[in-house]
Every structure is written in structure tokens, then in C-alpha cells.
C-alpha positions in Angstrom: 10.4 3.8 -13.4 7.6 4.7 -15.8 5.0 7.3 -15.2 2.8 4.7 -16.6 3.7 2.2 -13.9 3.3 4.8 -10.6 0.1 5.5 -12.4 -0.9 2.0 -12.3 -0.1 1.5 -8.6 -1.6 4.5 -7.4 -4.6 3.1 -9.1 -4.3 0.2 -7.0 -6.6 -0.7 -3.8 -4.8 -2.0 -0.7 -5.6 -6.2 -1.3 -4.1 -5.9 -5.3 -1.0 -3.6 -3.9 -0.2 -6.1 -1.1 -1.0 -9.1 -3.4 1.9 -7.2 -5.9 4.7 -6.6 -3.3 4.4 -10.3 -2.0 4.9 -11.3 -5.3 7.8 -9.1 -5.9 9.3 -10.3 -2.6 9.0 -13.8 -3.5 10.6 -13.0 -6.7 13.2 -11.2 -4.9 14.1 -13.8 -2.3 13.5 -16.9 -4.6 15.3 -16.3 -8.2 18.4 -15.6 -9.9 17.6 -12.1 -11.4 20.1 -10.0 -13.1 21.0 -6.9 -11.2 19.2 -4.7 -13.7 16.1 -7.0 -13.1 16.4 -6.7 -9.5 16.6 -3.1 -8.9 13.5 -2.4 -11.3 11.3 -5.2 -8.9 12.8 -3.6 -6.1 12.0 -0.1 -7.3 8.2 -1.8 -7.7 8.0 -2.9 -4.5 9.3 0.2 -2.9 6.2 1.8 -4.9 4.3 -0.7 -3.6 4.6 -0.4 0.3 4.6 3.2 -0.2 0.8 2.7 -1.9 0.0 0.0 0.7 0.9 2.6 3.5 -0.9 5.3 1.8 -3.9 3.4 2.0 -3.6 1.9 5.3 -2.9 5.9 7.0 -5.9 6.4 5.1 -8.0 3.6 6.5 -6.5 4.4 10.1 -7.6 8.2 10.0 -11.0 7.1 8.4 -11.6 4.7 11.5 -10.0 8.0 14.3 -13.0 10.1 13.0 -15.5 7.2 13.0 -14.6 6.6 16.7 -14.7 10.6 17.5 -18.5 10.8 15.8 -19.5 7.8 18.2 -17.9 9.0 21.0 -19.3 12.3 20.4 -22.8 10.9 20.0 -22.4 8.8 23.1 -21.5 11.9 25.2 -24.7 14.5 24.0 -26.8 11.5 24.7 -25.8 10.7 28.1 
């Protein structure tokens, strides 16, 4: 796999990395590809749900410390 292409996925926001590894599944699951083919859209989609996963930690932790600041700002006002 490139450096150009990690590059490209890391660059990547959740919907357009998501929207990708659908794609590459389909193409997976639905067409004759030649084995070399193959392993270079599975090596994309593996790059893929690591990014999406990435991103989706991210969003989780982002969402832990938004509920800690409310909860913390509920508790000094009561």
C-alpha cells in the first residue's frame, strides 16, 4: 500500500471513509476480482475501518468529556 494512499485516508472524515469501505465491500462481495486485485481492496478497507474507528473513539471520548463538563456544572449549581 502507498504512503500516498494512507495519506489520503487519514485525510478522510468519518461519512467519506465509511462511504469508501461500503464500496470496497460491495466490490468485494459482488465481482470477480483477481486475487492481486482483491487483496489491494481488502488492504483499503482494512485502512478504512481502522480510520472509521479512529474517528468514531474520537467522537466517543469527545462526547465522555462533554457529559463530565455538564455533569460537573450540574453538581456546583445544585
Amino acid at each position: 500500500m502507498t504512503d500516498e494512499l494512507k495519506k489520503e485516508i487519514q485525510a478522510m472524515d468519518f461519512e467519506t471513509a465509511f462511504a469508501a469501505l461500503q464500496e470496497n465491500i460491495a466490490m468485494l462481495e459482488g465481482e470477480e476480482l483477481p486475487l492481486e486485485t482483491a487483496l489491494e481492496v481488502y488492504e483499503r478497507g482494512q485502512l478504512l475501518a481502522q480510520r472509521c474507528a479512529e474517528l468514531l473513539e474520537s467522537a466517543e471520548l469527545k462526547v465522555q468529556q462533554l457529559s463530565q463538563i455538564s455533569d460537573s456544572s450540574d453538581s456546583a449549581e445544585g
